[in-house]
C-alpha positions in Angstrom: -24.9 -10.3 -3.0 -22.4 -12.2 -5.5 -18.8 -12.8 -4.2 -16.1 -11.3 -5.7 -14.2 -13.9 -8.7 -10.7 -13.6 -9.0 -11.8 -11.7 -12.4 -13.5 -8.4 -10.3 -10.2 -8.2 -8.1 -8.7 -6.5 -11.4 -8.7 -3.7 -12.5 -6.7 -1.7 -15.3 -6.2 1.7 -15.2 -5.3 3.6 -18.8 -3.3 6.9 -17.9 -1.6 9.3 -20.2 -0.7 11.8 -17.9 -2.7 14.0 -19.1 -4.3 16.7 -16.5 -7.0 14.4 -15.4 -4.7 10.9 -14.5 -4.3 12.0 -11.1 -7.9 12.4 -10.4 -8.3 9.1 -12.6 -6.1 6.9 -10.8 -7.5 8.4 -7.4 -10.9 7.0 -8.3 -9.5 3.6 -9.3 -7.3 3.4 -6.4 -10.6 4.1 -3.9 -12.6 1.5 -5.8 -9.6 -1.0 -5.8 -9.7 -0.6 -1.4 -13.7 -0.9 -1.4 -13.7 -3.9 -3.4 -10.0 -5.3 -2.2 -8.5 -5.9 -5.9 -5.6 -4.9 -7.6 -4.6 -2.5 -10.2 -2.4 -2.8 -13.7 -1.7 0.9 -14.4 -1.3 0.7 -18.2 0.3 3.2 -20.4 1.2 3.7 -24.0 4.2 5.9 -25.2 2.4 7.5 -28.6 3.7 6.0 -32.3 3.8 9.9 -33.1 6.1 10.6 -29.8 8.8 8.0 -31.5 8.2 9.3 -34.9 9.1 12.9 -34.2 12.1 12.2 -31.9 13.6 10.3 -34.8 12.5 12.9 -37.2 14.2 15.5 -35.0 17.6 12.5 -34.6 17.6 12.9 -38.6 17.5 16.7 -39.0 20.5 17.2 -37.1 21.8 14.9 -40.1 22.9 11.8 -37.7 23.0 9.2 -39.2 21.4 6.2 -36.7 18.6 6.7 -34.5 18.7 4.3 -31.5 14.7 3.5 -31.2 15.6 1.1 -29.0 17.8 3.1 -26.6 14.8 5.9 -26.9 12.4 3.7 -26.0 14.0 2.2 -22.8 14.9 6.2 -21.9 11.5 7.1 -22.0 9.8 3.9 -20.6 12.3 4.1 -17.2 11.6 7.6 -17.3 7.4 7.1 -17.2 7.9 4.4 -14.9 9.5 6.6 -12.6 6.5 9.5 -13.1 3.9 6.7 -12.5 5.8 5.6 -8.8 5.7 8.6 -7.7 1.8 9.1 -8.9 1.7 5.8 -6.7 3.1 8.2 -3.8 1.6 11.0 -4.6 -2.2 9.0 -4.4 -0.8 7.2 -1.4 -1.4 3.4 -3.0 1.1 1.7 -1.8 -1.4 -0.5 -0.1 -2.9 -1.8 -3.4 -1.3 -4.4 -5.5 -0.1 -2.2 -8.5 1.5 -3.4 -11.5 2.9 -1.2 -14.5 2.7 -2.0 -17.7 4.2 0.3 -20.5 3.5 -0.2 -24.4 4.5 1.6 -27.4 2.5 2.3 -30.7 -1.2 3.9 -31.5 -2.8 4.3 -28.0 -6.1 3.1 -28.6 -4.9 0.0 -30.7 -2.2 -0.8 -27.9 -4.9 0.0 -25.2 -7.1 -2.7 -27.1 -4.8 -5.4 -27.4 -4.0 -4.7 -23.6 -7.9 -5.7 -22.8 -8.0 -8.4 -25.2 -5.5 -10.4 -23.1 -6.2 -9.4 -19.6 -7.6 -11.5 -17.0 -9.4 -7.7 -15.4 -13.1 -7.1 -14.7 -13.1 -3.9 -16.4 -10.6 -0.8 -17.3 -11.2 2.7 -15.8 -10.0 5.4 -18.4 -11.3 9.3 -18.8 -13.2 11.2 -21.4 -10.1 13.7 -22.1 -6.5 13.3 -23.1 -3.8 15.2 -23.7 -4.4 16.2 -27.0 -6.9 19.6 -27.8 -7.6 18.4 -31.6 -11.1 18.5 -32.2 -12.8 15.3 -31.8 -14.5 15.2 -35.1 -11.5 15.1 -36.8 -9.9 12.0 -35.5 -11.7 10.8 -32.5 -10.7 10.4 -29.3 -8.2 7.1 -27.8 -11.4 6.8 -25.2 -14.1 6.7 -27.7 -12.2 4.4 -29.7 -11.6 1.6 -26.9 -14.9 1.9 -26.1 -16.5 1.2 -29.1 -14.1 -2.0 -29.6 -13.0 -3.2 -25.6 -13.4 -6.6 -25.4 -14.3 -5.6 -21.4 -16.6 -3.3 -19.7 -15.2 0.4 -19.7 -15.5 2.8 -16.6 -15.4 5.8 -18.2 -14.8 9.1 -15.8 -15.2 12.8 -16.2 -13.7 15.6 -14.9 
């Protein structure tokens, strides 16, 4: 059998909190102990979440919207629901790192892979959204079609 490179003893984890990211990170955190490697746990606050927040600042007719201030609000606040899945999953043996983007998830999720040192990203079938697929496609379907990386894909 081949040893393990410093390249299989990471692995990122996409979650969107979504239904299934329990189950999801569960998976990665049990393959994580079998083969002794650590986890980035990446997330991407959606484009459209900042666009309608700010579309919602504007209709009350105020006059600045503090992006910035909104985006550090809901980054601390995802942090916080991703430690406590980190509980919750009992990982606090396993080197976990966070790492929280804004913009189009699948673009964002791509970028992620393109300049990470990991073996190969776990991410499920089904998001949060229940738009048919054939209208837009999926954030999964897309990353796997362009991942720089080998994608685990689960389903639940």
């Amino acid at each position: 059998m081949k040893p393990l490179t410093n390249k299989t003893k990471k692995i990122v984890v996409a979650l969107d909190f979504s239904t299934y990211s329990k189950s999801i990170f569960e998976y990665a955190v049990n393959m994580a102990r079998s083969i002794q490697s650590e986890i980035t746990i990446l997330h991407i606050i959606n484009q459209k979440v900042i666009d309608f927040a700010k579309k919602q600042f504007e209709a009350d007719q105020l006059e600045f919207f503090p992006v910035s201030e909104f985006i550090a609000g809901e980054k601390n606040r995802r942090i916080a629901k991703i430690e406590t899945l980190i509980q919750d999953c009992q990982a606090e043996d396993i080197t976990t790192k966070i790492h929280i983007e804004e913009g189009i998830p699948s673009v964002e999720i791509i970028n992620f892979l393109e300049n990470s040192d990991a073996a190969f990203c776990v991410i499920g079938q089904k998001g949060k959204t229940d738009l048919p697929e054939f209208l837009f496609g999926t954030v999964a379907e897309k990353v796997f079609r362009h991942s720089p990386m080998s994608i685990l894909s689960l389903r639940f």
